[in-house]
C-alpha positions in Angstrom: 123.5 121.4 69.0 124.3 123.5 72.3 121.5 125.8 73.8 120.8 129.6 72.4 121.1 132.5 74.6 119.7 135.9 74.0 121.8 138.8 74.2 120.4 142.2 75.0 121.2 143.6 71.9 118.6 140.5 70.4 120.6 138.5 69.2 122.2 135.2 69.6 124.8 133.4 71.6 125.5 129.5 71.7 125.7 128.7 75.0 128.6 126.3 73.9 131.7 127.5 72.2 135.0 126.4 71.8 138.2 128.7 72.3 141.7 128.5 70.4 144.2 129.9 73.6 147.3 128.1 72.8 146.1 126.1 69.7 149.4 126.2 67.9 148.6 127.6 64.7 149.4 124.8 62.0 146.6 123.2 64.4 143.7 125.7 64.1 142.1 125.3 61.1 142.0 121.5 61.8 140.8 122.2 65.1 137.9 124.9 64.1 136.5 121.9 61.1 136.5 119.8 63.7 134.3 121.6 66.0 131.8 122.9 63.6 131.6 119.3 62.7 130.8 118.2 65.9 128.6 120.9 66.1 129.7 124.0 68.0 128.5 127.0 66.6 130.5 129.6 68.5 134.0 129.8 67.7 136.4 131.9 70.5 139.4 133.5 69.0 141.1 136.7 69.8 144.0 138.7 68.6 146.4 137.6 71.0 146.0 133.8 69.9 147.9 134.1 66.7 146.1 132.0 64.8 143.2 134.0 63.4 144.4 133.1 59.9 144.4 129.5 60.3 140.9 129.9 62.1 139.3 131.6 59.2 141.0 128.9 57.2 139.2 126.4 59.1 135.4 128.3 58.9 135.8 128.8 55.0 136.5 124.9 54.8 133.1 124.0 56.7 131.6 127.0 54.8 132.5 125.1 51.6 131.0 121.3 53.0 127.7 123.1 53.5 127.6 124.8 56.6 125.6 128.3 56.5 127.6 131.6 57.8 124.8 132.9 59.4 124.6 130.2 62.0 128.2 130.5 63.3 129.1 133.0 66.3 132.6 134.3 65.6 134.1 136.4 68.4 137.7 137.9 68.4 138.7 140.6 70.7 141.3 143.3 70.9 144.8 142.8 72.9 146.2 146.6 72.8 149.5 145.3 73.4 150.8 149.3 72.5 147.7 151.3 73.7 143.5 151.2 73.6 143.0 154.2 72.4 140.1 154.6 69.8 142.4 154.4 66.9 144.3 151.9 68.2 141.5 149.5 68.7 140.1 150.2 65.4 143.2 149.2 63.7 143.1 145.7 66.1 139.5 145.4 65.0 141.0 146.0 61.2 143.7 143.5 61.5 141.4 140.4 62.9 139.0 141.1 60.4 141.5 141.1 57.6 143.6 138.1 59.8 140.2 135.7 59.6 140.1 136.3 55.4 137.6 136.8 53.4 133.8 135.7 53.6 134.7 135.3 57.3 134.3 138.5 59.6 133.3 138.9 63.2 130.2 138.6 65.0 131.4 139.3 68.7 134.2 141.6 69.1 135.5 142.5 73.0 138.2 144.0 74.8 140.5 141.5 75.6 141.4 143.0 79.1 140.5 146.4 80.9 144.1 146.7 82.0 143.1 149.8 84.7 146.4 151.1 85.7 146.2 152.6 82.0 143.1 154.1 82.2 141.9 153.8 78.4 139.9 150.7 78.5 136.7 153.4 77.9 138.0 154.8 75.1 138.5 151.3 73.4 135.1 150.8 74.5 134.0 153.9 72.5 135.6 152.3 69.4 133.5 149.4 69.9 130.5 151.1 70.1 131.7 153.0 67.3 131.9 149.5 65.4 128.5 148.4 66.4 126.9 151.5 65.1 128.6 151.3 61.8 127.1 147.7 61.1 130.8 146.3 60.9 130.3 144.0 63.9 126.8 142.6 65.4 127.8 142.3 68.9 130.1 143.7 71.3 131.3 142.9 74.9 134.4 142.8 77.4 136.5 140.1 78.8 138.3 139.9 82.3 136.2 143.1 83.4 135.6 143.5 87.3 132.0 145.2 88.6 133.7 148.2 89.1 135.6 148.2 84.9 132.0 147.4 83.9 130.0 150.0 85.9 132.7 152.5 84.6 132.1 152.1 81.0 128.5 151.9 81.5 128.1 155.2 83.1 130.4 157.0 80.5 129.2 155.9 77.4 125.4 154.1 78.2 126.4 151.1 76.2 126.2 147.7 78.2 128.0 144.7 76.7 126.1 142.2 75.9 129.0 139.6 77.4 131.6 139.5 80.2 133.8 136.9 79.4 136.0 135.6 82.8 137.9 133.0 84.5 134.9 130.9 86.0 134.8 127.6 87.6 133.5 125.5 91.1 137.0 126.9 92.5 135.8 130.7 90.8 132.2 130.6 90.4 132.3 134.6 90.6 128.5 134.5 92.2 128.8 138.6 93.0 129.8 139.5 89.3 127.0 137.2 87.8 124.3 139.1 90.5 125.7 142.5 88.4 125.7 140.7 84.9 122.3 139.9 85.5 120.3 142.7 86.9 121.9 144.8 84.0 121.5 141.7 81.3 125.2 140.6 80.9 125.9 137.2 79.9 128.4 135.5 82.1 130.8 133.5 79.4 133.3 131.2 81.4 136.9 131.5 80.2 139.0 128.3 81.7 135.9 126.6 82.5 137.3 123.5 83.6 139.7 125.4 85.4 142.5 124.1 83.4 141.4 120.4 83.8 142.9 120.7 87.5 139.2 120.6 89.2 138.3 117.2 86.7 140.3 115.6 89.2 138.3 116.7 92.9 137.0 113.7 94.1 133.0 115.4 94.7 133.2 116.2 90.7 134.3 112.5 90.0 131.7 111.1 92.0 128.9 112.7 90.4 130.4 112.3 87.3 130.3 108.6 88.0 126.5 109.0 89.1 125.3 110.5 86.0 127.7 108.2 83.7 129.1 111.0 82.6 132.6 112.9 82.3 133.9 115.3 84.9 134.1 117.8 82.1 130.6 117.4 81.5 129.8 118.1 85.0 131.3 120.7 84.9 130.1 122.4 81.4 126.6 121.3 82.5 127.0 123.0 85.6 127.8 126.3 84.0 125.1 126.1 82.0 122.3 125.3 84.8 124.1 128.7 86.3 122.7 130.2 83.4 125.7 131.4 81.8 128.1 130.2 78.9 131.3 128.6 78.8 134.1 128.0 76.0 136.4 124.9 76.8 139.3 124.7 75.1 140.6 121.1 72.9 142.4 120.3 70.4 141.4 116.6 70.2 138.3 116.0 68.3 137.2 113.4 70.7 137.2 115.6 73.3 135.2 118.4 71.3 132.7 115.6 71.0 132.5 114.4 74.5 131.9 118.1 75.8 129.3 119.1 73.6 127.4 115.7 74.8 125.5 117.2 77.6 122.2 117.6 76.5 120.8 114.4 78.3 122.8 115.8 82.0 120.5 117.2 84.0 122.4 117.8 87.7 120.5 117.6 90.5 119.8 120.3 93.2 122.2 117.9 95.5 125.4 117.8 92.7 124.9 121.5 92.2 125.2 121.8 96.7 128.3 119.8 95.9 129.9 121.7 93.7 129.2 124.7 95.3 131.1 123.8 98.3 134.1 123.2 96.3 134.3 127.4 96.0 137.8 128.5 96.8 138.4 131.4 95.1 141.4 130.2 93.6 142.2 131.4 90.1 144.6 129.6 87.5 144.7 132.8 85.5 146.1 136.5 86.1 143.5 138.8 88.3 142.2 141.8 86.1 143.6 144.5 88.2 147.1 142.9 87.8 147.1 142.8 83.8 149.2 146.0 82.7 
């Protein structure tokens, strides 16, 4: 089992999830049994994955072999592919809910992205808070939002999200926006953790892998979670679900984390949130 965090809002956030980006769909449900399984109990999805059917498919099947609802985190978040108004996110809210199938539902809802040249990422945020005051969803929180997306949502509604979920990684630690998440009690949650398997391969993160007799991804995840933070690495092999979850005896020392914080580059494998339209 991965550790618990605690939100702001009280309640609770495996530390370790696992995300469905580009899990084909006939693969999902498969994928999802798989990881509850192993053990995760936070399973990433959003609406832009197009496979929330075949995910909820997956959850009622290790709802059926035993497995309680109520200790499973399910997130999903909103795209607005047409616009973020309120009514538009509601309806995206409306459509993952129904998407995922009955006995189901969402814990953790975000915004996908702020996209800024628009301007309506705070009305979207109004629709989650909206949400969250209804009792339809426990949590709510933002993905690929800069200081400047968050402070802006904060000062016009006084609603903080409980999570910022980013590109993060020893190329893209993001130390500034985890200084802001914390003094106003964000949780940091690492999108591309691994920074799309390219930083497995840096010789600094082999050697210590090597030292620990451990994996590079487990390095790495462990070294997200000393940071404090959470991270959601992506598989669709069971084997490698396994492997990452099998941390809790990797401790990294004050020297491995010097290491790997000289491998900051600033490099990102994913789009920058200013340039999502």
């Amino acid at each position: 089992m991965t550790e618990i965090l605690t939100l702001r809002d009280g309640h609770a956030l495996p530390a370790l999830g696992f995300g469905l980006y580009k899990v084909a769909p006939e693969d999902a449900a498969g994928v999802v049994e798989a990881g509850l399984a192993a053990g995760y109990r936070l399973v990433d999805g959003a609406e832009l994955y197009g496979n929330e059917p075949e995910a909820g498919q997956g959850i009622r099947r290790a709802l059926d072999a035993g497995l309680e609802r109520t200790v499973i985190t399910v997130t999903s978040k909103a795209w607005g592919e047409g616009d973020q108004s309120r009514d538009a996110s509601l309806r995206a809210f409306d459509a993952s809910e129904q998407a995922l199938g009955e006995g189901v539902g969402i814990d953790l809802y975000m915004i996908h992205w702020p996209r800024p040249a628009r301007g309506e990422y705070p009305q979207a945020w109004r629709a989650l808070v909206e949400l969250q005051q209804q009792g339809r969803v426990r949590s709510i929180g933002v993905s690929n939002f800069t200081e400047q997306h968050l402070r802006r949502i904060i000062d016009e509604t006084g609603v903080v999200p409980v999570v910022n979920q980013v590109e993060s990684h020893p190329w893209l630690p993001q130390h500034e926006l985890r200084a802001f998440h914390e003094a106003h009690g964000i949780v940091t949650q690492a999108w591309s953790p691994l920074g799309r398997s390219r930083v497995l391969e840096d010789p600094e993160v082999v050697r210590i892998a090597r030292d620990h007799g451990a994996s590079p991804a487990q390095v790495i995840i462990r070294w997200h979670l000393q940071l404090g933070g959470a991270a959601i690495p992506k598989s669709s092999r069971p084997e490698r679900l396994r492997e990452n979850l099998a941390i809790a005896a990797l401790d990294l020392t004050d020297d491995d984390l010097a290491a790997i914080a000289a491998l900051e580059t600033g490099e990102r494998t994913g789009t920058h949130p200013d340039d999502r339209q």
